[in-house]
C-alpha positions in Angstrom: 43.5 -10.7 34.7 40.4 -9.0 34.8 36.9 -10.1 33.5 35.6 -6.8 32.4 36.6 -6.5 28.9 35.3 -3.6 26.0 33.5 -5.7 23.0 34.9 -5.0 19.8 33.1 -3.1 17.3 32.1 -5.7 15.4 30.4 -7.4 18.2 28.9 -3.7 19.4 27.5 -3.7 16.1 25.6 -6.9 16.1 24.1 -6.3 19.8 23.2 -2.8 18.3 21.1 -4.4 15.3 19.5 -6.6 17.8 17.7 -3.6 18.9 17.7 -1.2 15.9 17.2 -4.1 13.3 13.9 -6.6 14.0 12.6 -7.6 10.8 13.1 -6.2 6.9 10.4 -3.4 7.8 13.0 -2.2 10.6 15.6 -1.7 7.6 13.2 0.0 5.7 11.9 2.1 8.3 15.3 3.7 9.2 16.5 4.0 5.0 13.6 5.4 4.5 13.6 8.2 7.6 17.2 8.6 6.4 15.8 9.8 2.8 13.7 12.2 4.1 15.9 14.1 6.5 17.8 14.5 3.2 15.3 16.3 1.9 14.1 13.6 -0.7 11.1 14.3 -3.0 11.4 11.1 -4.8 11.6 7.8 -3.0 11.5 4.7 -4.7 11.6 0.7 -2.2 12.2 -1.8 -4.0 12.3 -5.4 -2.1 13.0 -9.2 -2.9 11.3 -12.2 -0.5 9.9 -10.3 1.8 13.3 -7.8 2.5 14.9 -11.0 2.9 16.7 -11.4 0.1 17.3 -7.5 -1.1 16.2 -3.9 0.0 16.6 -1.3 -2.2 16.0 2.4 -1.5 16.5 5.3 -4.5 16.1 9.1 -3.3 16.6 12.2 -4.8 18.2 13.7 -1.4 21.0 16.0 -1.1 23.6 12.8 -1.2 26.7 12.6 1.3 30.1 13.7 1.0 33.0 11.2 0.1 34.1 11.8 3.8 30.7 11.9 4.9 30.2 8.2 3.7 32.7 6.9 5.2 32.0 8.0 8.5 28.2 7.6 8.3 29.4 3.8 8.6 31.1 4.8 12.7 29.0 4.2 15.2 27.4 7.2 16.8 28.4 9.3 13.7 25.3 11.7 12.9 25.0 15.0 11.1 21.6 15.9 13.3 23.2 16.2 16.6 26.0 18.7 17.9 25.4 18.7 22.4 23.3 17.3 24.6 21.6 20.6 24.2 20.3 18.9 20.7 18.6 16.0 22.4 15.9 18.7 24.2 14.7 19.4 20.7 15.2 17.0 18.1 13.4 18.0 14.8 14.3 15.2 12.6 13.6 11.1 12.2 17.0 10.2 12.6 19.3 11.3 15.1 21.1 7.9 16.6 23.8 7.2 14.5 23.1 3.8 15.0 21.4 2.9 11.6 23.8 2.2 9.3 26.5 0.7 11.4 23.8 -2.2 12.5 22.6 -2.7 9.4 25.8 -3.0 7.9 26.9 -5.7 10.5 24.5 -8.5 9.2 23.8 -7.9 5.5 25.9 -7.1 2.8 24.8 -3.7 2.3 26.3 -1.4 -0.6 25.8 2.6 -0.6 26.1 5.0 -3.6 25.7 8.4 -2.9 27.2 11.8 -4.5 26.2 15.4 -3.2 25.8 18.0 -5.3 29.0 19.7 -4.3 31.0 16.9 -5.6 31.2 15.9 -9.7 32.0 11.9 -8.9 30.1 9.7 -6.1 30.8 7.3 -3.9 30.2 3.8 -4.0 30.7 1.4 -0.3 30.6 -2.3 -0.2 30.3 -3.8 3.4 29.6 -7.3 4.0 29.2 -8.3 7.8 30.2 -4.8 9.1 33.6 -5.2 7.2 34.4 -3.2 4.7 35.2 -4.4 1.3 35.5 -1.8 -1.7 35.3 2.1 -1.4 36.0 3.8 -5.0 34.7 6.7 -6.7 31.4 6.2 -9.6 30.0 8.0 -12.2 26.8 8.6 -10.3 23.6 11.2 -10.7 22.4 12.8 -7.5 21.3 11.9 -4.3 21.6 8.5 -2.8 20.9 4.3 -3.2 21.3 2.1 -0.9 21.1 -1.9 -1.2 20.6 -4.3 1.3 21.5 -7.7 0.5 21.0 -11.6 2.5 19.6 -9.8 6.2 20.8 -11.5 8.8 22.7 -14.1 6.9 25.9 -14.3 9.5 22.9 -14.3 12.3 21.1 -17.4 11.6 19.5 -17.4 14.9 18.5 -14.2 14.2 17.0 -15.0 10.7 15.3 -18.5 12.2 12.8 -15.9 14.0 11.3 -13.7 10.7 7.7 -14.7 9.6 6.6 -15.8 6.5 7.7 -13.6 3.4 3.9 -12.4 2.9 3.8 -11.2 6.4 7.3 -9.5 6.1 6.2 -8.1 3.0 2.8 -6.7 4.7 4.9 -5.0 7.5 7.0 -3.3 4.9 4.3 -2.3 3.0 2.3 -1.2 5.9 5.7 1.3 7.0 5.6 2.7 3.5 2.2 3.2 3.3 2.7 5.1 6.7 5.1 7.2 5.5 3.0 8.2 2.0 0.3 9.8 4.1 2.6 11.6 6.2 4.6 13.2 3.3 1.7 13.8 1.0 3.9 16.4 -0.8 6.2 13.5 -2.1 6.5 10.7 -4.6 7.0 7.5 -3.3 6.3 4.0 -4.6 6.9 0.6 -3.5 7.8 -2.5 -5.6 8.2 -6.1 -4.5 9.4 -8.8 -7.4 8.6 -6.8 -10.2 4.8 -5.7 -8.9 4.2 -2.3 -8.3 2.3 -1.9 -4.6 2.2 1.6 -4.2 2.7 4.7 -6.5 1.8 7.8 -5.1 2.7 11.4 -6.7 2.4 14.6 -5.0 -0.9 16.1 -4.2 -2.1 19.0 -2.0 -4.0 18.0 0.7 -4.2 15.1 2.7 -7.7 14.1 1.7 -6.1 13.8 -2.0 -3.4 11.3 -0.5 -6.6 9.2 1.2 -7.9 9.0 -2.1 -4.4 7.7 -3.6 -3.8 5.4 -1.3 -7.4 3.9 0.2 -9.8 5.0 -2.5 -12.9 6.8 -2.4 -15.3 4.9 -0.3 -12.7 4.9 2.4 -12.7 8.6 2.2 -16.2 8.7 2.1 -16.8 6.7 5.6 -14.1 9.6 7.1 -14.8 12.7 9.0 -11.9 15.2 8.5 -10.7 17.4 11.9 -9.2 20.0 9.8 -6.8 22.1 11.6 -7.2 22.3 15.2 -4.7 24.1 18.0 -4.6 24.4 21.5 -2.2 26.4 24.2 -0.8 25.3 26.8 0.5 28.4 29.1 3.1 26.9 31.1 3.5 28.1 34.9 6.4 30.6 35.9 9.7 29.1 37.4 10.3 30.0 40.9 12.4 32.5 41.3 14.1 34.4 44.1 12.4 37.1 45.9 14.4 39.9 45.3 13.8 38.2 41.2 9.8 38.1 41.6 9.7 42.1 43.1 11.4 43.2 40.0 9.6 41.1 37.5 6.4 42.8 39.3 7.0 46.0 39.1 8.3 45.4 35.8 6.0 45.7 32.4 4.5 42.4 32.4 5.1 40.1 29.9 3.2 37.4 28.5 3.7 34.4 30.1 5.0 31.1 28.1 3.1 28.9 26.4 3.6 25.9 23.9 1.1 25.4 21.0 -0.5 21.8 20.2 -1.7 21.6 16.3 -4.0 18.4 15.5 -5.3 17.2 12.3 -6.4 14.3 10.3 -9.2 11.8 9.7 -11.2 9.2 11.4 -14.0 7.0 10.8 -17.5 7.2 11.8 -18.6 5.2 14.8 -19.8 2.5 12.3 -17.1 1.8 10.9 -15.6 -0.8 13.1 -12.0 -3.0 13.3 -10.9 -5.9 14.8 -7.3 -4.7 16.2 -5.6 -0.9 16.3 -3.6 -1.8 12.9 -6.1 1.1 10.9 -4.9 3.5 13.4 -2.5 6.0 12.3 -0.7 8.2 14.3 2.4 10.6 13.7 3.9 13.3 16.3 5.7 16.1 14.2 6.2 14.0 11.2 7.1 10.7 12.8 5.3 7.1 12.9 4.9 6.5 16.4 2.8 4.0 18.6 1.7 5.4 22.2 -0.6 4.1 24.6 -1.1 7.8 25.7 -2.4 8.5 22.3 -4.4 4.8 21.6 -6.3 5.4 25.1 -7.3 9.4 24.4 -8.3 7.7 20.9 -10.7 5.0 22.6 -12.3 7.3 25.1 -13.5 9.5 22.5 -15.4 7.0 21.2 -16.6 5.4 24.6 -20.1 5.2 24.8 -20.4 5.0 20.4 -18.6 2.0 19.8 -18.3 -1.7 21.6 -15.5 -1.8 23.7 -13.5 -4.8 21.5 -14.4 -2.5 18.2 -11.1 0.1 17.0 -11.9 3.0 14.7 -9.7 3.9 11.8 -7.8 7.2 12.4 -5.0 9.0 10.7 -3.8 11.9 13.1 -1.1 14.2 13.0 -0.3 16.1 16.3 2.6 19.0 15.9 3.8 20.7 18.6 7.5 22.0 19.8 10.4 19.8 19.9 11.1 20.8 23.5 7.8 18.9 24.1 8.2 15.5 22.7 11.0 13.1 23.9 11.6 10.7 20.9 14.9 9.3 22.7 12.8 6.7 24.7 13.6 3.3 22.7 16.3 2.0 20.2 13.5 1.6 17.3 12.0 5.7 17.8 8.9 3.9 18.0 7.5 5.4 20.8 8.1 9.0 22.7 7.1 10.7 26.0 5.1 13.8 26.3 6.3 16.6 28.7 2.5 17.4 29.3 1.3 14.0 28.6 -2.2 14.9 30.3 -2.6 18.2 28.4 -2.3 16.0 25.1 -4.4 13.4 25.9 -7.2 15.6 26.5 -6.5 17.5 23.5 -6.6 14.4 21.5 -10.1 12.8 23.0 -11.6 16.3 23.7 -11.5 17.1 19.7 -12.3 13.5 18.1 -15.6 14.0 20.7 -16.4 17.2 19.3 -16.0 16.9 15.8 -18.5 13.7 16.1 -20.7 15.8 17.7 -20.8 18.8 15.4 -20.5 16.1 12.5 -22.8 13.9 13.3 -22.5 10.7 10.3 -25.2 9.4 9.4 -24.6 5.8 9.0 -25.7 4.5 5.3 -27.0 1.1 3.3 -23.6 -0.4 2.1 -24.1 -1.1 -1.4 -21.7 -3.6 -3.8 -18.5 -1.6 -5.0 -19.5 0.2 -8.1 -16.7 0.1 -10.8 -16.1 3.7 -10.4 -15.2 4.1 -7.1 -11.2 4.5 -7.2 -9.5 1.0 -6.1 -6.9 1.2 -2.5 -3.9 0.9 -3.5 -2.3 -2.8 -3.5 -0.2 -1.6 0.0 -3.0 -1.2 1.7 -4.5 -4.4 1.0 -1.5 -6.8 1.6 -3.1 -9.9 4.4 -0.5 -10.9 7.4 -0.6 -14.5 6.5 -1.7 -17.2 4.1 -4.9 -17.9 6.1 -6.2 -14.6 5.9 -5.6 -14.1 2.4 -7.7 -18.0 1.8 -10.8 -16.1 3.7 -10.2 -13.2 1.3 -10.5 -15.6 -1.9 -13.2 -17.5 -0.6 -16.4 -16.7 -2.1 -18.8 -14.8 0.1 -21.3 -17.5 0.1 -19.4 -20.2 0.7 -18.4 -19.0 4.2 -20.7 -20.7 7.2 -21.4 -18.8 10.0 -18.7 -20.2 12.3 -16.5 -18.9 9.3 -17.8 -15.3 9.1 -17.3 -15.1 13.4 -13.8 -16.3 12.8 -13.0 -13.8 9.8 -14.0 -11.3 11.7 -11.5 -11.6 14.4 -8.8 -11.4 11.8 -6.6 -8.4 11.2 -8.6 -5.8 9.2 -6.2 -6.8 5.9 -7.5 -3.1 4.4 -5.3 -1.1 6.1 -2.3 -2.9 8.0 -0.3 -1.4 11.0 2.5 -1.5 11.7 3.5 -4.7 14.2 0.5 -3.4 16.5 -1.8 -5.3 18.9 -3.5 -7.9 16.9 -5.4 -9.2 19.2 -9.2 -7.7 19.8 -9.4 -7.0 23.2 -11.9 -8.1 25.6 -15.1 -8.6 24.8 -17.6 -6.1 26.7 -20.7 -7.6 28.6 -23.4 -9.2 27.0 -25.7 -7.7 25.5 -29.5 -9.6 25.5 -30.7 -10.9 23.0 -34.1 -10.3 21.3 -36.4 -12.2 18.9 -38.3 -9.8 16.5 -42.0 -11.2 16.3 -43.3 -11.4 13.0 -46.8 -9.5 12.3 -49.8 -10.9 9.9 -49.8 -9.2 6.8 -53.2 -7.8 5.2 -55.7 -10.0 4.2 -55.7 -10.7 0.4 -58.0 -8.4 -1.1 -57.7 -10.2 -5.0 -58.4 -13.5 -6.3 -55.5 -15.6 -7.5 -56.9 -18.9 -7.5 -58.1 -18.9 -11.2 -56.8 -20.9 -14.2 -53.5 -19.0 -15.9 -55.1 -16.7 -19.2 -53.1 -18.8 -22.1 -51.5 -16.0 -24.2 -51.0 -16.2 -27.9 -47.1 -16.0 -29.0 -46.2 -13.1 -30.5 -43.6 -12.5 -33.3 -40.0 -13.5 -33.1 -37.8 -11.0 -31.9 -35.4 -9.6 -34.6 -32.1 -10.2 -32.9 -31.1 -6.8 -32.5 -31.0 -4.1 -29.6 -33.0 -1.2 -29.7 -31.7 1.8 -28.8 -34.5 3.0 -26.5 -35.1 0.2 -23.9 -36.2 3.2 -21.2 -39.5 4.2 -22.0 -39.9 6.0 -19.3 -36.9 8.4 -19.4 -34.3 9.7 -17.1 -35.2 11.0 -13.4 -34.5 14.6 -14.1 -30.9 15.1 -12.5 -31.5 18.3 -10.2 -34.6 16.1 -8.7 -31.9 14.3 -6.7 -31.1 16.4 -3.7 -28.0 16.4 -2.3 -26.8 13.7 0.3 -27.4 14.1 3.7 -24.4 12.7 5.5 -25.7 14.3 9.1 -27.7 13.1 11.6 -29.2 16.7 12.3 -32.0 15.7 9.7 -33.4 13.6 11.9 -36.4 16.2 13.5 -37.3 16.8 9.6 -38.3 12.8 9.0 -41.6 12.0 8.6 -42.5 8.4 10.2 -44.2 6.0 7.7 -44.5 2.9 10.1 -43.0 0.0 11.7 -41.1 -3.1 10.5 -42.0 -5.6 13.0 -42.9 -3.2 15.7 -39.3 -2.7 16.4 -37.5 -0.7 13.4 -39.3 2.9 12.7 -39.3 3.8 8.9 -39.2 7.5 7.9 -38.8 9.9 4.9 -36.7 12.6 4.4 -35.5 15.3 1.7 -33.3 12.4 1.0 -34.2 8.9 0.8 -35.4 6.3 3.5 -34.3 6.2 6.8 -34.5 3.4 9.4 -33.8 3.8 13.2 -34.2 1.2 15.9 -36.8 2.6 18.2 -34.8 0.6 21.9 -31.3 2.3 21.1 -32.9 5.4 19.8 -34.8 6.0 23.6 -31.8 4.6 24.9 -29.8 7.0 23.7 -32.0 9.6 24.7 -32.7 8.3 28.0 -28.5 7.6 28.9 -27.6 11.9 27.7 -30.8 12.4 30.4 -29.4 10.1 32.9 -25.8 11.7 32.6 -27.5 15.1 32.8 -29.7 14.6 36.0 -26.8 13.1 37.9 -24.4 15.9 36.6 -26.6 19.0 38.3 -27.6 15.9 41.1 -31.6 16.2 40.2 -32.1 12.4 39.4 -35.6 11.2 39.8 -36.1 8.6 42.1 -38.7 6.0 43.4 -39.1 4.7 47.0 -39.7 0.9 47.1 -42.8 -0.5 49.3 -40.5 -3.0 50.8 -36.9 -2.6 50.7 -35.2 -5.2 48.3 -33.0 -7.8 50.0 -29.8 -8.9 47.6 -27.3 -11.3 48.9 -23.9 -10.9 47.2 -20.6 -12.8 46.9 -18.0 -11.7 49.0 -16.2 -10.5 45.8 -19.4 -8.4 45.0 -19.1 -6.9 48.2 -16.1 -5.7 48.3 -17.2 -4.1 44.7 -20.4 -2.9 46.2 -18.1 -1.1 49.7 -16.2 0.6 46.5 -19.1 2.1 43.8 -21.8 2.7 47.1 -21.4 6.1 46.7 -22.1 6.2 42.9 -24.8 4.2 43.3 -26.4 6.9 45.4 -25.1 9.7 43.0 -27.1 7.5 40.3 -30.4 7.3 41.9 -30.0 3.9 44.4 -30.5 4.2 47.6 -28.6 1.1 49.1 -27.2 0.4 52.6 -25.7 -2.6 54.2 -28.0 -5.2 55.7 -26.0 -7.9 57.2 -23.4 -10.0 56.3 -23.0 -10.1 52.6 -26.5 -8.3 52.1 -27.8 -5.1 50.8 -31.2 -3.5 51.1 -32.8 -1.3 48.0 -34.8 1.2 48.9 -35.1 3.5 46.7 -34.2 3.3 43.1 -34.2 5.8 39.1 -37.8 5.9 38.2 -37.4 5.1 34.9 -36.4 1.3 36.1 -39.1 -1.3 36.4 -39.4 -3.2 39.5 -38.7 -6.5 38.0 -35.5 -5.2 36.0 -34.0 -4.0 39.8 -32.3 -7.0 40.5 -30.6 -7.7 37.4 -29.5 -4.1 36.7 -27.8 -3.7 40.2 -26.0 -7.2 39.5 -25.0 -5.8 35.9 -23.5 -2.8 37.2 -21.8 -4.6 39.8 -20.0 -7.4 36.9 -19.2 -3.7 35.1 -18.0 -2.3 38.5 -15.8 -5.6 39.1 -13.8 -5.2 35.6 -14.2 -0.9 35.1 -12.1 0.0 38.1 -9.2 -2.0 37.3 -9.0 -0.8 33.9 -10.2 2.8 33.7 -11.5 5.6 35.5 -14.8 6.4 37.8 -16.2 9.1 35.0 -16.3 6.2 32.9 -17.9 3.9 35.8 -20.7 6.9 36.0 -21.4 6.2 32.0 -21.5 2.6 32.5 -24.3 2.4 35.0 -26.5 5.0 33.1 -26.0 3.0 30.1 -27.0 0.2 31.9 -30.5 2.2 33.3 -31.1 3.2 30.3 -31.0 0.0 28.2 -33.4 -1.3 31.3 -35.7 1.9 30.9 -36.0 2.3 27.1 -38.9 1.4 25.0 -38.3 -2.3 23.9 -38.7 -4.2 20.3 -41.9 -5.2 19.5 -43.9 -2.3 21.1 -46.5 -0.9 18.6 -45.9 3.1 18.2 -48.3 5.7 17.2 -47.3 8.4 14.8 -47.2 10.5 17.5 -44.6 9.0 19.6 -42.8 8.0 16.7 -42.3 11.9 15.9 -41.8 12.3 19.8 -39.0 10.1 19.4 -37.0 11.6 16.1 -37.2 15.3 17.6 -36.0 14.1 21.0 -32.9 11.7 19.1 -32.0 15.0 16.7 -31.7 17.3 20.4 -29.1 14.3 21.6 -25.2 14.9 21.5 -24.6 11.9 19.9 -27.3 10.1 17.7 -24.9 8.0 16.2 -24.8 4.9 18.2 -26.3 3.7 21.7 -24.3 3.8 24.6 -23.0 0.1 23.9 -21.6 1.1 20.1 -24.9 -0.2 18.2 -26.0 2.1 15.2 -29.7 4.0 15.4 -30.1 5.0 12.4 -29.7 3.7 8.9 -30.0 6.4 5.7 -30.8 4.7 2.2 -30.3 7.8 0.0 -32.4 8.4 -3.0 -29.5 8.4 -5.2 -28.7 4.8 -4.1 -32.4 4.4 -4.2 -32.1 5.6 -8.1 -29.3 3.5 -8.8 -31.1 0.5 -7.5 -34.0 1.0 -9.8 -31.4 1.9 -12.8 -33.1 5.4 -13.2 -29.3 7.1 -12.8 
């Protein structure tokens, strides 16, 4: 007898879930894209322990069939595919068949559907893939479904789910997913009686922001708006007698596919541990791609520290001939037919928009009570230790506390399962001591007795009505807020804080920029400039500069040589394991040429392994121009103060240095009004 042998369906069906069904979020993730390719407006999830114990899903869809409910429970059995023609262009979430049949294999699931065309339902009950009760119900339209004891004949299975809080924040995280997506719909997420999430239809996606993060999350976002792209796609080769009649033919316009981006993401400040505030959907679906994560990052090399992620919320559409979605059990991830055409898209636009944008980062003041709360959803911690940081009182954490709590997930806007981890952390950055300066000499005499004051009368025990005797700062005084950094050749400097912070005025408020990351900035767009059109300025050494390297530096050395000479160093080999300067940028000091050449070699030694030479070249002119930029504690004269603001507003980027530190602070004089209780 043979060995080979066909599994039986039941069997099939568990090996299926293994891939299909991971946690109670999986469950949800495929009811839920179930309800929506039915053309649900109204989605309600309710869930028990974490999914554990029940998952419930209430839609409004179109409902199934009697028929049609009975089959939905075969495997492969899918009303979204008809040929293999079908799989080239797959328009909705679900196309599998696998869904139902693996879920149904371990839980005790019940469905109750009834379509329109029909005036009874249907109700199924299916405990451990086997069917137990099919009958006809009074039922109203569209479709529940109830999940009940996952995983309860897979007790190995069930052994590996998390905690019920971080099963919960998964679920809540996938929902939360899907209401920005669908911002047209109503969807709302209870767990044991509490209401998470409750969203109703709105009109824009900034209005579903608001619903679900609140107002000063929306207020830290810069929108894209709606943004395309063509691709023209290059002929198929024909035969020759083919190509001489197409030619002499009327030609015709050749084809192309369209690429549609739009969304939000955050300013450069705004900084997470992990990629779980990242958002990103390709025509409607939740998906996670490194493709996508990596055009993300580099538009935000050079503006933020390499272990920092931005929050984004990006929706690319584009043809379904272009997408592949049918790359892993789960639909959690997808293949690009022009993968580099889309990652440039992606980065080239995020880049852009910060520069035309330009966000000014601000002061962040306490919460005031009006700002609209997130929604509970969005708020849900991935374990019980970092929802004990989250109660702890702010000043009760130590300083070794606040490092840790910052390496924990960023519990304001969960991902889905994610990276969690922060990366690597970039080179280190020195480390300055602000010196403090002597303030004026007193010109008033303190050192008198205290005038004794005579008590005056008792006070009556009631409130007057006018405790402002000044009045109100007349309203259309307040100018509007400037949320640009394009201000900045308007400021006026007013001084120095410790001969290292420049303070200025505006038409609104205070500003504060750091006078080293300001020139730095200034000096690295320079830099990048001079090497582009190949004019750097350079300074011959008196005596070449002898470095001995490690043999490891070496063979780093043998590999960046030539953009060493690209960047301004002239460098040649000088004997075993030696180098000789002799030339290098004149901005550089002589006594910062060693240690810059050993920096860029540590950056070299880690940058080509991981990413490209484009971002080697931005590397080592960050690194000359942190080396060559006016330092902290350096006294500045008005005029070079000014110098300095017109020549940071003419930059690409004033945002951040080239290592992800902030310039410029704006206090607004609104916030400046509310501080002083004058508004």
């Amino acid at each position: 007898m043979g060995r080979i042998r066909i599994l039986p369906d039941q069997v099939a069906n568990k090996i299926a879930a293994g891939e299909v069904v991971e946690r109670p979020a999986s469950v949800v993730k495929e009811l839920l894209e179930n309800s929506l390719d039915a053309g649900a407006t109204e989605l309600r999830v309710e869930v028990e322990s974490g999914g554990r114990r029940l998952i419930r899903i209430t839609d409004d869809g179109c409902g199934m069939l009697r028929d049609d409910a009975l089959l939905a429970f075969e495997r492969h059995a899918t009303s979204k595919l008809r040929d293999v023609k079908d799989l080239l262009s797959i328009a909705t979430l679900g196309f599998r068949g696998e869904a139902l049949p693996s879920i149904a294999s371990v839980s005790r699931l019940q469905l109750e559907t009834r379509s329109a065309e029909e005036t009874t339902g249907t109700r199924i009950e299916i405990a451990g893939g086997k069917m137990l009760r099919c009958e006809e119900a009074a039922l109203g339209g569209g479709t529940v479904i109830t999940v009940r004891d996952l995983f309860y004949n897979v007790p190995a299975r069930k052994k590996f789910l998390r905690t019920e809080q971080t099963e919960l924040a998964h679920i809540a995280s996938l929902v939360t997913h899907y209401s920005l997506a669908h911002p047209g719909k109503t969807l709302q997420l209870i767990s044991g009686g509490s209401e998470l999430l409750y969203v109703t239809p709105v009109a824009t996606l900034a209005e579903r922001v608001f619903q679900v993060f609140g107002g000063r999350t929306l207020e830290d976002l810069v929108e894209i708006g709606e943004r395309e792209k063509e691709l023209f796609l290059a002929a198929p080769s024909v035969p020759p007698s083919q190509a001489i009649a197409e030619y002499r033919a009327e030609p015709d316009e050749p084809p192309s596919r369209r690429f549609r981006l739009n969304g939000f993401f955050s300013r450069p400040q705004v900084q997470k541990a992990n990629r779980n505030s990242i958002f990103i959907f390709v025509n409607g679906r939740l998906i996670r791609d490194r493709l996508l994560l990596h055009a993300l990052s580099s538009a935000y090399h050079n503006l933020m520290p390499p272990a920092a992620y931005p929050f984004a919320l990006l929706f690319i559409d584009c043809d379904a001939e272009e997408v592949d979605v049918n790359v892993h059990p789960s639909k959690t991830e997808v293949r690009f037919r022009h993968g580099s055409f889309v990652h440039d898209f992606v980065r080239d636009t995020i880049r852009e928009r910060l520069m035309e944008s330009r966000p000014a980062p601000s002061f962040s003041p306490a919460p005031r009570s009006a700002d609209s709360p997130a929604q509970p959803a969005a708020q849900l911690p991935y374990s019980e230790f970092s929802q004990m940081i989250e109660n702890q009182a702010p000043g009760a954490l130590s300083l070794a506390d606040a490092e840790a709590a910052q390496l924990l997930p960023a519990a304001g806007y969960p991902g889905l399962t994610g990276d969690n981890t922060a990366g690597q952390a970039g080179a280190a950055l020195p480390e300055f001591t602000l010196r403090s300066t002597q303030g004026p000499s007193p010109r008033l005499d303190f050192s008198a007795p205290p005038l004794e004051v005579a008590p005056g009368p008792r006070p009556s025990g009631r409130l007057s009505r006018r405790l402002d005797a000044h009045g109100e700062f007349p309203p259309e005084a307040v100018p509007p807020p400037e949320m640009s950094l394009s201000v900045l050749s308007d400021l006026r400097p007013l001084g120095q804080i410790h001969e290292s912070f420049i303070v200025a005025a505006g038409r609104d408020g205070l500003w504060i920029i750091d006078q080293h990351v300001a020139h730095e900035r200034i000096l690295f767009e320079q830099v990048l400039k001079q090497r582009a059109a190949g004019q750097v300025e350079t300074q011959r050494l008196l005596m070449p500069m002898i470095l001995t390297l490690t043999a490891e530096q070496q063979i780093d050395y043998a590999r960046i040589a030539d953009e060493l000479r690209a960047s301004g160093f002239e460098t040649e080999p000088f004997g075993n394991r030696t180098i000789a300067v002799k030339s290098a940028p004149a901005a550089i000091a002589a006594a910062d040429l060693e240690q810059i050449l050993f920096e860029i070699l540590e950056i070299a030694e880690g940058e080509l392994r991981q990413r490209s030479l484009d971002d080697l070249r931005r590397e080592i002119s960050a690194g000359v121009a942190c080396r060559a930029a006016i330092k902290i504690n350096t006294r500045l004269d008005a005029a070079k103060m000014e110098w300095l603001l017109r020549a940071l507003s003419q930059t690409d980027c004033p945002m951040s240095c080239p290592h992800g530190r902030p310039i410029a602070m704006h206090y607004s004089t609104r916030e400046i009004l509310k501080a002083f209780h004058r508004i």
